[in-house]
Each structure stands twice: as C-alpha cells, then as structure tokens.
C-alpha distance (Angstrom), angle and dihedral (degrees) to the residues before:
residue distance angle dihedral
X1 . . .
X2 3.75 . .
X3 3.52 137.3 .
X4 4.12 110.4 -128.5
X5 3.76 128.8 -176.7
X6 3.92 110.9 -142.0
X7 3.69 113.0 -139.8
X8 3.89 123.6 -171.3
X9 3.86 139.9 -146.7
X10 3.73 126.7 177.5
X11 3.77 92.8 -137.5
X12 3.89 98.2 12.3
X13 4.24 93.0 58.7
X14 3.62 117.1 -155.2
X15 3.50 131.4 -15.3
X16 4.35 124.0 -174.9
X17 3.10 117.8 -155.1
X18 4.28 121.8 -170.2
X19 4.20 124.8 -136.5
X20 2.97 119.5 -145.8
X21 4.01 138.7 58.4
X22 3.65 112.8 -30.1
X23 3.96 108.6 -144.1
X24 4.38 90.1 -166.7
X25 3.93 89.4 50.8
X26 3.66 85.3 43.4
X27 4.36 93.6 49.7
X28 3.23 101.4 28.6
X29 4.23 111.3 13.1
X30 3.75 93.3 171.7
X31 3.48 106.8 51.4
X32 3.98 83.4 44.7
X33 3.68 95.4 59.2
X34 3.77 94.2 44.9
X35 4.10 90.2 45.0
X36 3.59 83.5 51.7
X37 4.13 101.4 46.4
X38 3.96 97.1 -121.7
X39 3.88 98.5 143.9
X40 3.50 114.4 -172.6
X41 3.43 93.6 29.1
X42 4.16 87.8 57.9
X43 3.59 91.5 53.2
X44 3.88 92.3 47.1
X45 4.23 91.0 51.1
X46 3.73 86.3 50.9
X47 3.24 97.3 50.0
X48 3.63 89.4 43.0
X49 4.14 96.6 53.0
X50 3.67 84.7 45.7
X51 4.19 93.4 61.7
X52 3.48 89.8 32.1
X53 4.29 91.0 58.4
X54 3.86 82.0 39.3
X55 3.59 93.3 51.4
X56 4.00 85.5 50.7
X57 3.82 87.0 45.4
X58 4.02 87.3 57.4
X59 3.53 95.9 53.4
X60 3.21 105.5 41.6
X61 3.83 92.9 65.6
X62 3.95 79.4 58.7
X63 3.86 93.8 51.2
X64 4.03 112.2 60.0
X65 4.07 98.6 -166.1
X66 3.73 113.2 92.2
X67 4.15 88.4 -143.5
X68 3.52 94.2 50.4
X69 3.72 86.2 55.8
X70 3.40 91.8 55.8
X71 3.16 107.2 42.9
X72 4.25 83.9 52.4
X73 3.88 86.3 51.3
X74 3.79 83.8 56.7
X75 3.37 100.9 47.1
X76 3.48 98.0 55.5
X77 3.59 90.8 47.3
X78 3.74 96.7 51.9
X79 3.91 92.0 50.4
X80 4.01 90.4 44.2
X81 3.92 86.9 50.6
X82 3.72 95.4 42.4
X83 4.02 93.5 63.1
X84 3.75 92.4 43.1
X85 4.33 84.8 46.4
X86 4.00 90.9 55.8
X87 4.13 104.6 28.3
X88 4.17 90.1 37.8
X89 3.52 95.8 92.1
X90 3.78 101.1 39.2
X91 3.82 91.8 47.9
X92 3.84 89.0 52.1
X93 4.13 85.3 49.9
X94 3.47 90.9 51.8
X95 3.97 95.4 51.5
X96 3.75 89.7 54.2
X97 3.83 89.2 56.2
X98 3.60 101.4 43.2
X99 4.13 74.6 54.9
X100 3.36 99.8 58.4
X101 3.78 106.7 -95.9
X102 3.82 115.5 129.5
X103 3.98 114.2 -147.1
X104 3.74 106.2 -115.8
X105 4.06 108.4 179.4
X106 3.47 145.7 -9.1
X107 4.42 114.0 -131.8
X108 3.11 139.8 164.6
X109 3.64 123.2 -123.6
X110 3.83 139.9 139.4
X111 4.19 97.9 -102.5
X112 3.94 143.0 15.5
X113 3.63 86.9 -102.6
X114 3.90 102.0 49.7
X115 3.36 88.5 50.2
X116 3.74 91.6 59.9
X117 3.70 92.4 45.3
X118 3.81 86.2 44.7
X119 3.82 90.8 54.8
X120 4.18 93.5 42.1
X121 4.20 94.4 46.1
X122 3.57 107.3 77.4
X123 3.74 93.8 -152.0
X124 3.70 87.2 59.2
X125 3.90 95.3 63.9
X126 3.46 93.0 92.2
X127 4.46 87.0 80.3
X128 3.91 85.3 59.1
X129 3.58 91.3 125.8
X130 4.25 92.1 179.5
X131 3.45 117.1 21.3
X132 3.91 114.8 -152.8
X133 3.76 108.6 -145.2
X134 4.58 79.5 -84.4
C-alpha cells in the first residue's frame, strides 16, 4: 500500500498524487515531468541533465581512465536523479495547486486510481488515513 494525496478540480475531476520517493523521477526525471504535464519544471530538468552530462563531458577530458569516467558520469547522474526521486512528487502537488485543484485527503491504497475510487465510494472512507477538514 501507498500513500496518495487527492487533489480536486471542478472541471479537471480528481487527481492522486503518491508521497514518497519516486523511482521514474529518480531514473528518468525528464521524461517524468513531461509524462506528468509540469512545464517549466520539464524544461528546467532538461536543461539541467544537459549541464550535468556537460559537466561530466568537462571532466572527463581532465580524467584519462575510461572507468573513472564512468563512474563520474554515474555519480552525477545518481545525485541529479536523487533530488528529482525525493522532490518529484511534491513538485507535481504543487503544479496541481497553482492549477486550481485543492488537496482534499490523504489514503492509503495500492494505486493512483484506487485511491480515487477509494476517495469517490462512500463505503471506502473508512481508509481515509488524514482527513482534511472535507
């Protein structure tokens, strides 16, 4: 079981949105933002990867052994990733506020969508695990 935010639109519906650490913002943070609709915030983790593999292109002309390179090209990757991993979800939260959903609940449930289902069913309000003043 997850934890999901739910997040509300009047015309938009429902959207659920997981806490936690996000391992696809973590692998690959770019295609996760776009996947995900976060605009600026896409064009800022491309432009980010791209200094970052720059940055890796840089030093490498510095370091001569082919591991060493790699294992910098890794590095950098891994610490890139591991801000996207534990911010992804909160940036994604904020979005949907700055678009006019309101966060409603907090439940636990195994997927995005059962946790919307969850949150719609009445008889599934006992999983509310916070309640938000709804």
């Amino acid at each position: 079981m997850q934890f999901y935010d739910i997040y509300q639109h009047p015309e938009y519906g429902y959207r659920a949105v997981r806490r936690g650490f996000s391992w696809s913002a973590f692998l690959v943070p770019s295609l996760w933002a776009v996947r995900r609709g976060l605009g600026w915030l896409t064009l800022l983790l491309v432009a980010w990867s791209t200094l970052m593999f720059d940055i890796a292109q840089l030093l490498s002309q510095w370091v001569q052994d082919p591991l060493a390179q790699v294992l910098l090209l890794v590095t950098l990757t891994v610490l890139f990733g591991l801000r996207s991993g534990f911010h992804g979800y909160r940036w994604h939260a904020r979005v949907l506020i700055e678009e006019g959903f309101t966060r409603r609940t907090t439940l636990a449930a195994s997927s995005h969508r059962h946790a919307i289902r969850a949150y719609c069913n009445k008889s599934y309000r006992g999983n509310v695990l916070i309640a938000n003043g709804v």
